[in-house]
C-alpha positions in Angstrom: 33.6 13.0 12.3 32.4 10.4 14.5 32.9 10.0 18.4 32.9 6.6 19.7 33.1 5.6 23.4 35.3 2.2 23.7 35.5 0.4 27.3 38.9 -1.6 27.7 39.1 -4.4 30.6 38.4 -2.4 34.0 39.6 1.2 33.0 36.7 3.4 32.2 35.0 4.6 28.5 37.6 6.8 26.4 36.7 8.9 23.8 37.9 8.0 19.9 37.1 10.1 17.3 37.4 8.5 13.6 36.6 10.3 10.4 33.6 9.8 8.4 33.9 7.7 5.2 32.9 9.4 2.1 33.6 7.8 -1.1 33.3 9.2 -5.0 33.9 7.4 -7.8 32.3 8.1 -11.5 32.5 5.7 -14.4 31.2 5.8 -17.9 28.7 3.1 -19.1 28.2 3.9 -22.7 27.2 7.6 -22.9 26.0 7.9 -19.4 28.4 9.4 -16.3 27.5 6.9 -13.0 28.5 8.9 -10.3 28.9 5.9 -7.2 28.6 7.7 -3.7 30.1 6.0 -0.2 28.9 7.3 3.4 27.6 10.6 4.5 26.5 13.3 2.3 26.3 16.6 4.2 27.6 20.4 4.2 31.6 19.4 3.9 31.2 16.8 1.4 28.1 18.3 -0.7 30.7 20.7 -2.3 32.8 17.3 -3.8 29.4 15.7 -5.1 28.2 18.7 -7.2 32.2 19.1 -8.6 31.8 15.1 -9.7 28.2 15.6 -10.5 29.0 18.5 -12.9 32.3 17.3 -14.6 30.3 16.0 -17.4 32.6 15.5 -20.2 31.0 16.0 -24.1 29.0 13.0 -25.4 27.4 12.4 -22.0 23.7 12.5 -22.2 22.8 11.0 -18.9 24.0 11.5 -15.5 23.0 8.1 -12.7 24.3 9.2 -8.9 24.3 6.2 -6.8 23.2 6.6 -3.6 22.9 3.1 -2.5 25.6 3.5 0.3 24.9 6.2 1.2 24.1 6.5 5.3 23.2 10.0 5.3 21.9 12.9 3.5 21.1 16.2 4.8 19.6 19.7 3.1 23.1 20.6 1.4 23.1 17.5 -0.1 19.9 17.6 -1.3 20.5 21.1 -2.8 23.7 20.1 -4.1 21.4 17.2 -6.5 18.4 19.6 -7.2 21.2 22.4 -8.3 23.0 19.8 -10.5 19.7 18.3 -12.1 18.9 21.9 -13.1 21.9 22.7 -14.4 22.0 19.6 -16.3 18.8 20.3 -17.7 19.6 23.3 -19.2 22.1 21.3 -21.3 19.5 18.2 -22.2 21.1 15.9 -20.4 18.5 13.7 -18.3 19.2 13.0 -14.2 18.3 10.7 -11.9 19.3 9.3 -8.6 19.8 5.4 -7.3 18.5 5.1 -3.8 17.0 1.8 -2.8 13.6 1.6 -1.3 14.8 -0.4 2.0 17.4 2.3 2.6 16.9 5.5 5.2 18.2 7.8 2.5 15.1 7.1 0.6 12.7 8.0 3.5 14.3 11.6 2.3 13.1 11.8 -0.6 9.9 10.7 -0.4 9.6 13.4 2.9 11.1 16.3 0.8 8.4 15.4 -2.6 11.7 15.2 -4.7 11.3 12.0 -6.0 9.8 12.3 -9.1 11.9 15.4 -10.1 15.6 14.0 -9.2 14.3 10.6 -10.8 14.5 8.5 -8.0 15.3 4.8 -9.1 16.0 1.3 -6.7 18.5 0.3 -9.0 21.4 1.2 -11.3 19.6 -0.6 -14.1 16.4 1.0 -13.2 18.1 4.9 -13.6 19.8 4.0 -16.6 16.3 2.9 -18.1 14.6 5.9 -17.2 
């Protein structure tokens, strides 16, 4: 949720509150699941990304979760993606993550040392090389 203070003509500030965006949407390219991620990733919406993350069908054997717009990622979310990567592990299929070098998200990453495990790419065509 988001609280915005809006000033109209001469009357003073009111307070709006507007929900978040958050966005999922998965596709298949060729035998990989992309999982495509919009807005803020934190302890409501974590849940929803591990239940995308882990509906793997058969025949998958790579799993891309683009994070490029994203705009924030807290500690749930980040346990949400090391839980999943682990989990797809155990079943041989490879992980990785799309989060642009220019973007804050990244700056995550690189703080918390997970970018070599979770596969961090810059692009969607990077993470599906990997």
């Amino acid at each position: 949720m988001q609280l915005l203070f809006k000033r109209s003509g001469r009357f003073p500030a009111r307070l709006l509150v507007t929900e978040t965006l958050f966005e999922i949407r998965s596709s298949r390219l060729a035998d990989a699941l992309v999982v495509e991620v919009v807005g803020e990733v934190d302890m409501a919406t974590a849940p929803k990304l591990g239940q995308a993350i882990n509906s793997v069908l058969s025949g998958t054997s790579r799993v891309v979760v683009d994070l490029s717009s994203v705009t924030f990622l807290d500690s749930t979310a980040l346990n949400a993606l090391v839980q999943c990567q682990r989990e797809l592990a155990e079943r041989e299929i490879v992980f990785a993550v799309v989060s642009p070098k220019d973007r804050v998200v990244r700056s995550v990453f690189k703080i918390t040392h997970l970018t070599e495990s979770l596969r961090v790419a810059d692009s969607l065509d990077a993470a599906l090389a990997s």
